[in-house]
Every structure is written in C-alpha cells, then in structure tokens.
C-alpha atoms as one frame of an Amber mdcrd trajectory, in Angstrom:
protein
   0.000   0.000   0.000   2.367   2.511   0.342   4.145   1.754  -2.704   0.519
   2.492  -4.600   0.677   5.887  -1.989   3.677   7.038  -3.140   2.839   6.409
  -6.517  -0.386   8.689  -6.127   1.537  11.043  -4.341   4.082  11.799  -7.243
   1.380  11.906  -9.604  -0.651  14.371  -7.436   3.032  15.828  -7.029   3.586
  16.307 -10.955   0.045  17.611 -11.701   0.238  20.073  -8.879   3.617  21.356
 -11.035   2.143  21.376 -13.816  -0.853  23.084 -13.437   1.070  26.024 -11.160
   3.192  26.203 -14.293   0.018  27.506 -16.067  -0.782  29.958 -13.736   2.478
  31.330 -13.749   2.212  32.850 -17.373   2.896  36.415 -17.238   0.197  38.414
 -16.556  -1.587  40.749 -19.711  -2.019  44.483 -18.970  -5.524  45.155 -19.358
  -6.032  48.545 -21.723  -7.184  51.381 -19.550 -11.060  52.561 -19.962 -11.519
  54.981 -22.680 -12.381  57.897 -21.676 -16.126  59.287 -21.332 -18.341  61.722
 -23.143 -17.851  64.727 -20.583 -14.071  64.015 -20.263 -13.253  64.162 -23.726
 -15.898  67.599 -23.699 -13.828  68.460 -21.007 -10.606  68.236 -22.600 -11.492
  69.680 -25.951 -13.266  72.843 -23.813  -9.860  73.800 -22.507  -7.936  73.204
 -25.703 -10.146  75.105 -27.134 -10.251  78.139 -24.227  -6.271  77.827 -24.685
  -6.808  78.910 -28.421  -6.165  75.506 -29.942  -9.286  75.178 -31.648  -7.679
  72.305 -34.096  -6.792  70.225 -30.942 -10.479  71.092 -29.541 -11.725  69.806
 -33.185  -9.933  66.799 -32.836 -11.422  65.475 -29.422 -14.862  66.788 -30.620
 -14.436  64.433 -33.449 -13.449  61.961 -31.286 -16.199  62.383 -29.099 -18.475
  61.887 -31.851 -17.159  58.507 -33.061 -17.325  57.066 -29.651 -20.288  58.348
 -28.831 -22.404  58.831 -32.022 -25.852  59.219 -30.771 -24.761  62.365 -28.883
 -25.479  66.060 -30.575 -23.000  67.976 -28.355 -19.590  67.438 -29.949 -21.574
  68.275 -33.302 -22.953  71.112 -32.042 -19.490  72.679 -30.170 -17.881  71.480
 -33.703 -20.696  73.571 -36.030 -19.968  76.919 -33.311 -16.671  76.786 -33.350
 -16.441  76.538 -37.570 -19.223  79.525 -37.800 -17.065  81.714 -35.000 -14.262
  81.091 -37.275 -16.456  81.892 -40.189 -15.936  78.705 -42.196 -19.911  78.699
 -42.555 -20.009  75.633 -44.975 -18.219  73.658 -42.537 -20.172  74.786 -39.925
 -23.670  74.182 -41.904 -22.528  69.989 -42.286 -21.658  69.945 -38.602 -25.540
  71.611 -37.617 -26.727  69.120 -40.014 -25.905  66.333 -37.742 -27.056  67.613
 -34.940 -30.471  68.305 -36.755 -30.093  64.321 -37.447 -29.754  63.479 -33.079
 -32.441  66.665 -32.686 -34.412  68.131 -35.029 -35.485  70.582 -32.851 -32.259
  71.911 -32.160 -32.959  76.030 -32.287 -28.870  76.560 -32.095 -28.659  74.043
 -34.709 -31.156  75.445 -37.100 -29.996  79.047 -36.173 -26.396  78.243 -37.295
 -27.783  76.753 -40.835 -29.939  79.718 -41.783 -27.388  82.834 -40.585 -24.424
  80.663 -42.400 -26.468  79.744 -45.405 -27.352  83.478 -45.459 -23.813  84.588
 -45.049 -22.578  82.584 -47.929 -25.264  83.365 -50.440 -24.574  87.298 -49.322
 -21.053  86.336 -50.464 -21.767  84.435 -53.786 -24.766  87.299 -54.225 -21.683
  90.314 -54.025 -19.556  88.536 -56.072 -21.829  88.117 -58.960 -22.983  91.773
 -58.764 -19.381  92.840 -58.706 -19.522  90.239 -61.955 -22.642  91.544 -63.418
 -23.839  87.851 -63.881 -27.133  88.329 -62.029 -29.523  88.027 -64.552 -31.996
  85.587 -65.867 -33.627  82.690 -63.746 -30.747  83.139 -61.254 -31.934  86.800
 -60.694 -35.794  85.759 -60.397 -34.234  82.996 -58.092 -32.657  85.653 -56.137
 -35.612  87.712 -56.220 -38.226  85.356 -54.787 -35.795  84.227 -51.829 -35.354
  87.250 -50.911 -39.009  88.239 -51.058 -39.232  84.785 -48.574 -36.898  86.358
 -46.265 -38.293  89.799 -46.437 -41.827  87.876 -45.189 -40.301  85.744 -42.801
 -38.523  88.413 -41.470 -41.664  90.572 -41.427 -39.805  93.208 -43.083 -40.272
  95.024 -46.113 -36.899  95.981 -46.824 -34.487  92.790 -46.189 -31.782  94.855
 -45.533 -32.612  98.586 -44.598 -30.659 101.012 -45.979 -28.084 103.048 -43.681
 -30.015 106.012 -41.431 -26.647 108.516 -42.921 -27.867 107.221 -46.880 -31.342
 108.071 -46.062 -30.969 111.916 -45.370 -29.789 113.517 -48.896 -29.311 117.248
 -47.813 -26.592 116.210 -45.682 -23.641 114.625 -46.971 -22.755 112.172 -43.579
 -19.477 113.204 -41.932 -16.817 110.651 -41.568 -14.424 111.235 -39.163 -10.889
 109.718 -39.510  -8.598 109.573 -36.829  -4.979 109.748 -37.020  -3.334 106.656
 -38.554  -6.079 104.895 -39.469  -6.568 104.632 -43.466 -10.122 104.787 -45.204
 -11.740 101.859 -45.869 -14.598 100.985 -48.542 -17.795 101.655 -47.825 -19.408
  98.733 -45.700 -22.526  99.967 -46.716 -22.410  98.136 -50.000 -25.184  95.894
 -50.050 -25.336  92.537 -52.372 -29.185  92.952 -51.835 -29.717  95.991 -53.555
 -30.937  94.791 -56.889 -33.252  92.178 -54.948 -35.683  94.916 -53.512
C-alpha cells in the first residue's frame, strides 16, 4: 500500500507542477477605460479656451465617433467653424445635430445665418460680376421676397439712417493713422428689392 501511496503522491506531485506552471504565465495588462463623453468635452473645452481650436476639433471628433448618438460634440464642432467663419463647414456639422435633434434652435440658427452669409457672399460677387440676370436673378428675387416675409420686413436689408438723409452729406471722421476703408454699406441685396 504505500508503494501504490507514493505512486499517487508523485502523480498528485507532478500535476500540482504542472498546473502552477500555467498559472504562472505572465500576466496581460488590461487597456485602460476609454475615456467618457464629458471628459473628452472636457478636454477639448480647454484646448479650445487655450486657443487651440484644431486640438479642440480633434477630441470633438473623437467624441463623436465614440459616442455617435450624442449632438453635443456636433454642435461645439458647427460653433466653433461659424465663430471662425468657415460657414459651410459649420452648416454639415448643424446638419448632424439636426439628425440626433431636429429641434435643435442653435442648430437650425447656425444653418440659416451661415447659409445666409454665404449666399450674401456668392450674391456680391456676382454683382461685382454683373452675372445676375436671368432665372438666377428671379431665383434671387423670390428668396429674398421669402426672407423679407419671414422676417416681417419690407426691406431685407434697410438702408443706412446717414444714406437716407440727402441734404446732408454724412461726416466721416478719420482719426490719425487709421486709413479709409470701402464703404461697408455696399449691399449685395440691392438689386433684390
């Protein structure tokens, strides 16, 4: 009997080894938690307050992909392109916000001043042109009737109070240094009203 004992014993012996052997394997680093929603928010709000609004683009992005049914980064991304006045930029970024919240008012505020913004643009630079004419004028002509009505305005963009008064020339005073500028009063709507 205690041959048959010792026999067990070794063999309990030699499993015990080889089973600690297995446990022994080095031990794999487990990958730290990525980070959440308001951290990464966090982190791009202070990138951005430091003036490193590419950095504070990048982490809004970021923020996006990880956590795609959430409007903020989209909407921090569409302010930050329209403050910077890249307005088409900033019109695809309110998009998708409009597509996590249609009822977004920021959102839908961003599209229509932008939008507005670049058709003032495109509007000057075909007046400068003279290329509004035709269907494109007619166009131009009926949207900016629309505005003038959902503006309830009659004049979409009233004309200076100085342009107004004709007796008086207006009086532009220039201080020292400073070098005149054209007249901001040029308005790409004029040929609309």
């Amino acid at each position: 009997m205690s041959r048959q004992f010792t026999l067990h014993f070794f063999a309990a012996v030699a499993c015990a080894l080889t089973l600690s052997a297995c446990s022994t394997a080095p031990a794999v680093k487990t990958a730290a938690p990525p980070p959440s929603l308001d951290e990464l928010m966090a982190k791009a709000t202070q990138a951005a307050s430091s003036g490193n609004n590419e950095a504070a683009m990048g982490l809004w992005k970021q923020a996006a992909v990880e956590f795609p049914a959430d409007k903020h980064p989209w909407v921090r991304m569409a302010q930050t392109r329209y403050e910077a006045g890249q307005y088409g930029d900033a019109i695809i970024n309110a998009q998708e916000v409009l597509v996590r919240d249609p009822a977004d008012k920021l959102a839908n505020s961003v599209i229509a001043i932008s939008g507005l913004r670049l058709s003032t643009r495109a509007l000057a630079d075909l007046s400068r042109q003279n290329n509004l004419s035709g269907p494109l004028r007619t166009e131009s002509q009926d949207l900016a009737k629309l505005l003038r009505e959902s503006l309830g305005e009659t004049v979409l963009v009233p004309a200076p109070a100085a342009a107004q008064v004709r007796d008086k020339p207006p009086v532009r005073s220039q201080r020292k240094g400073q070098s005149k500028t054209a007249d901001s009063s040029a308005n790409p709507f004029d040929g609309l009203k």
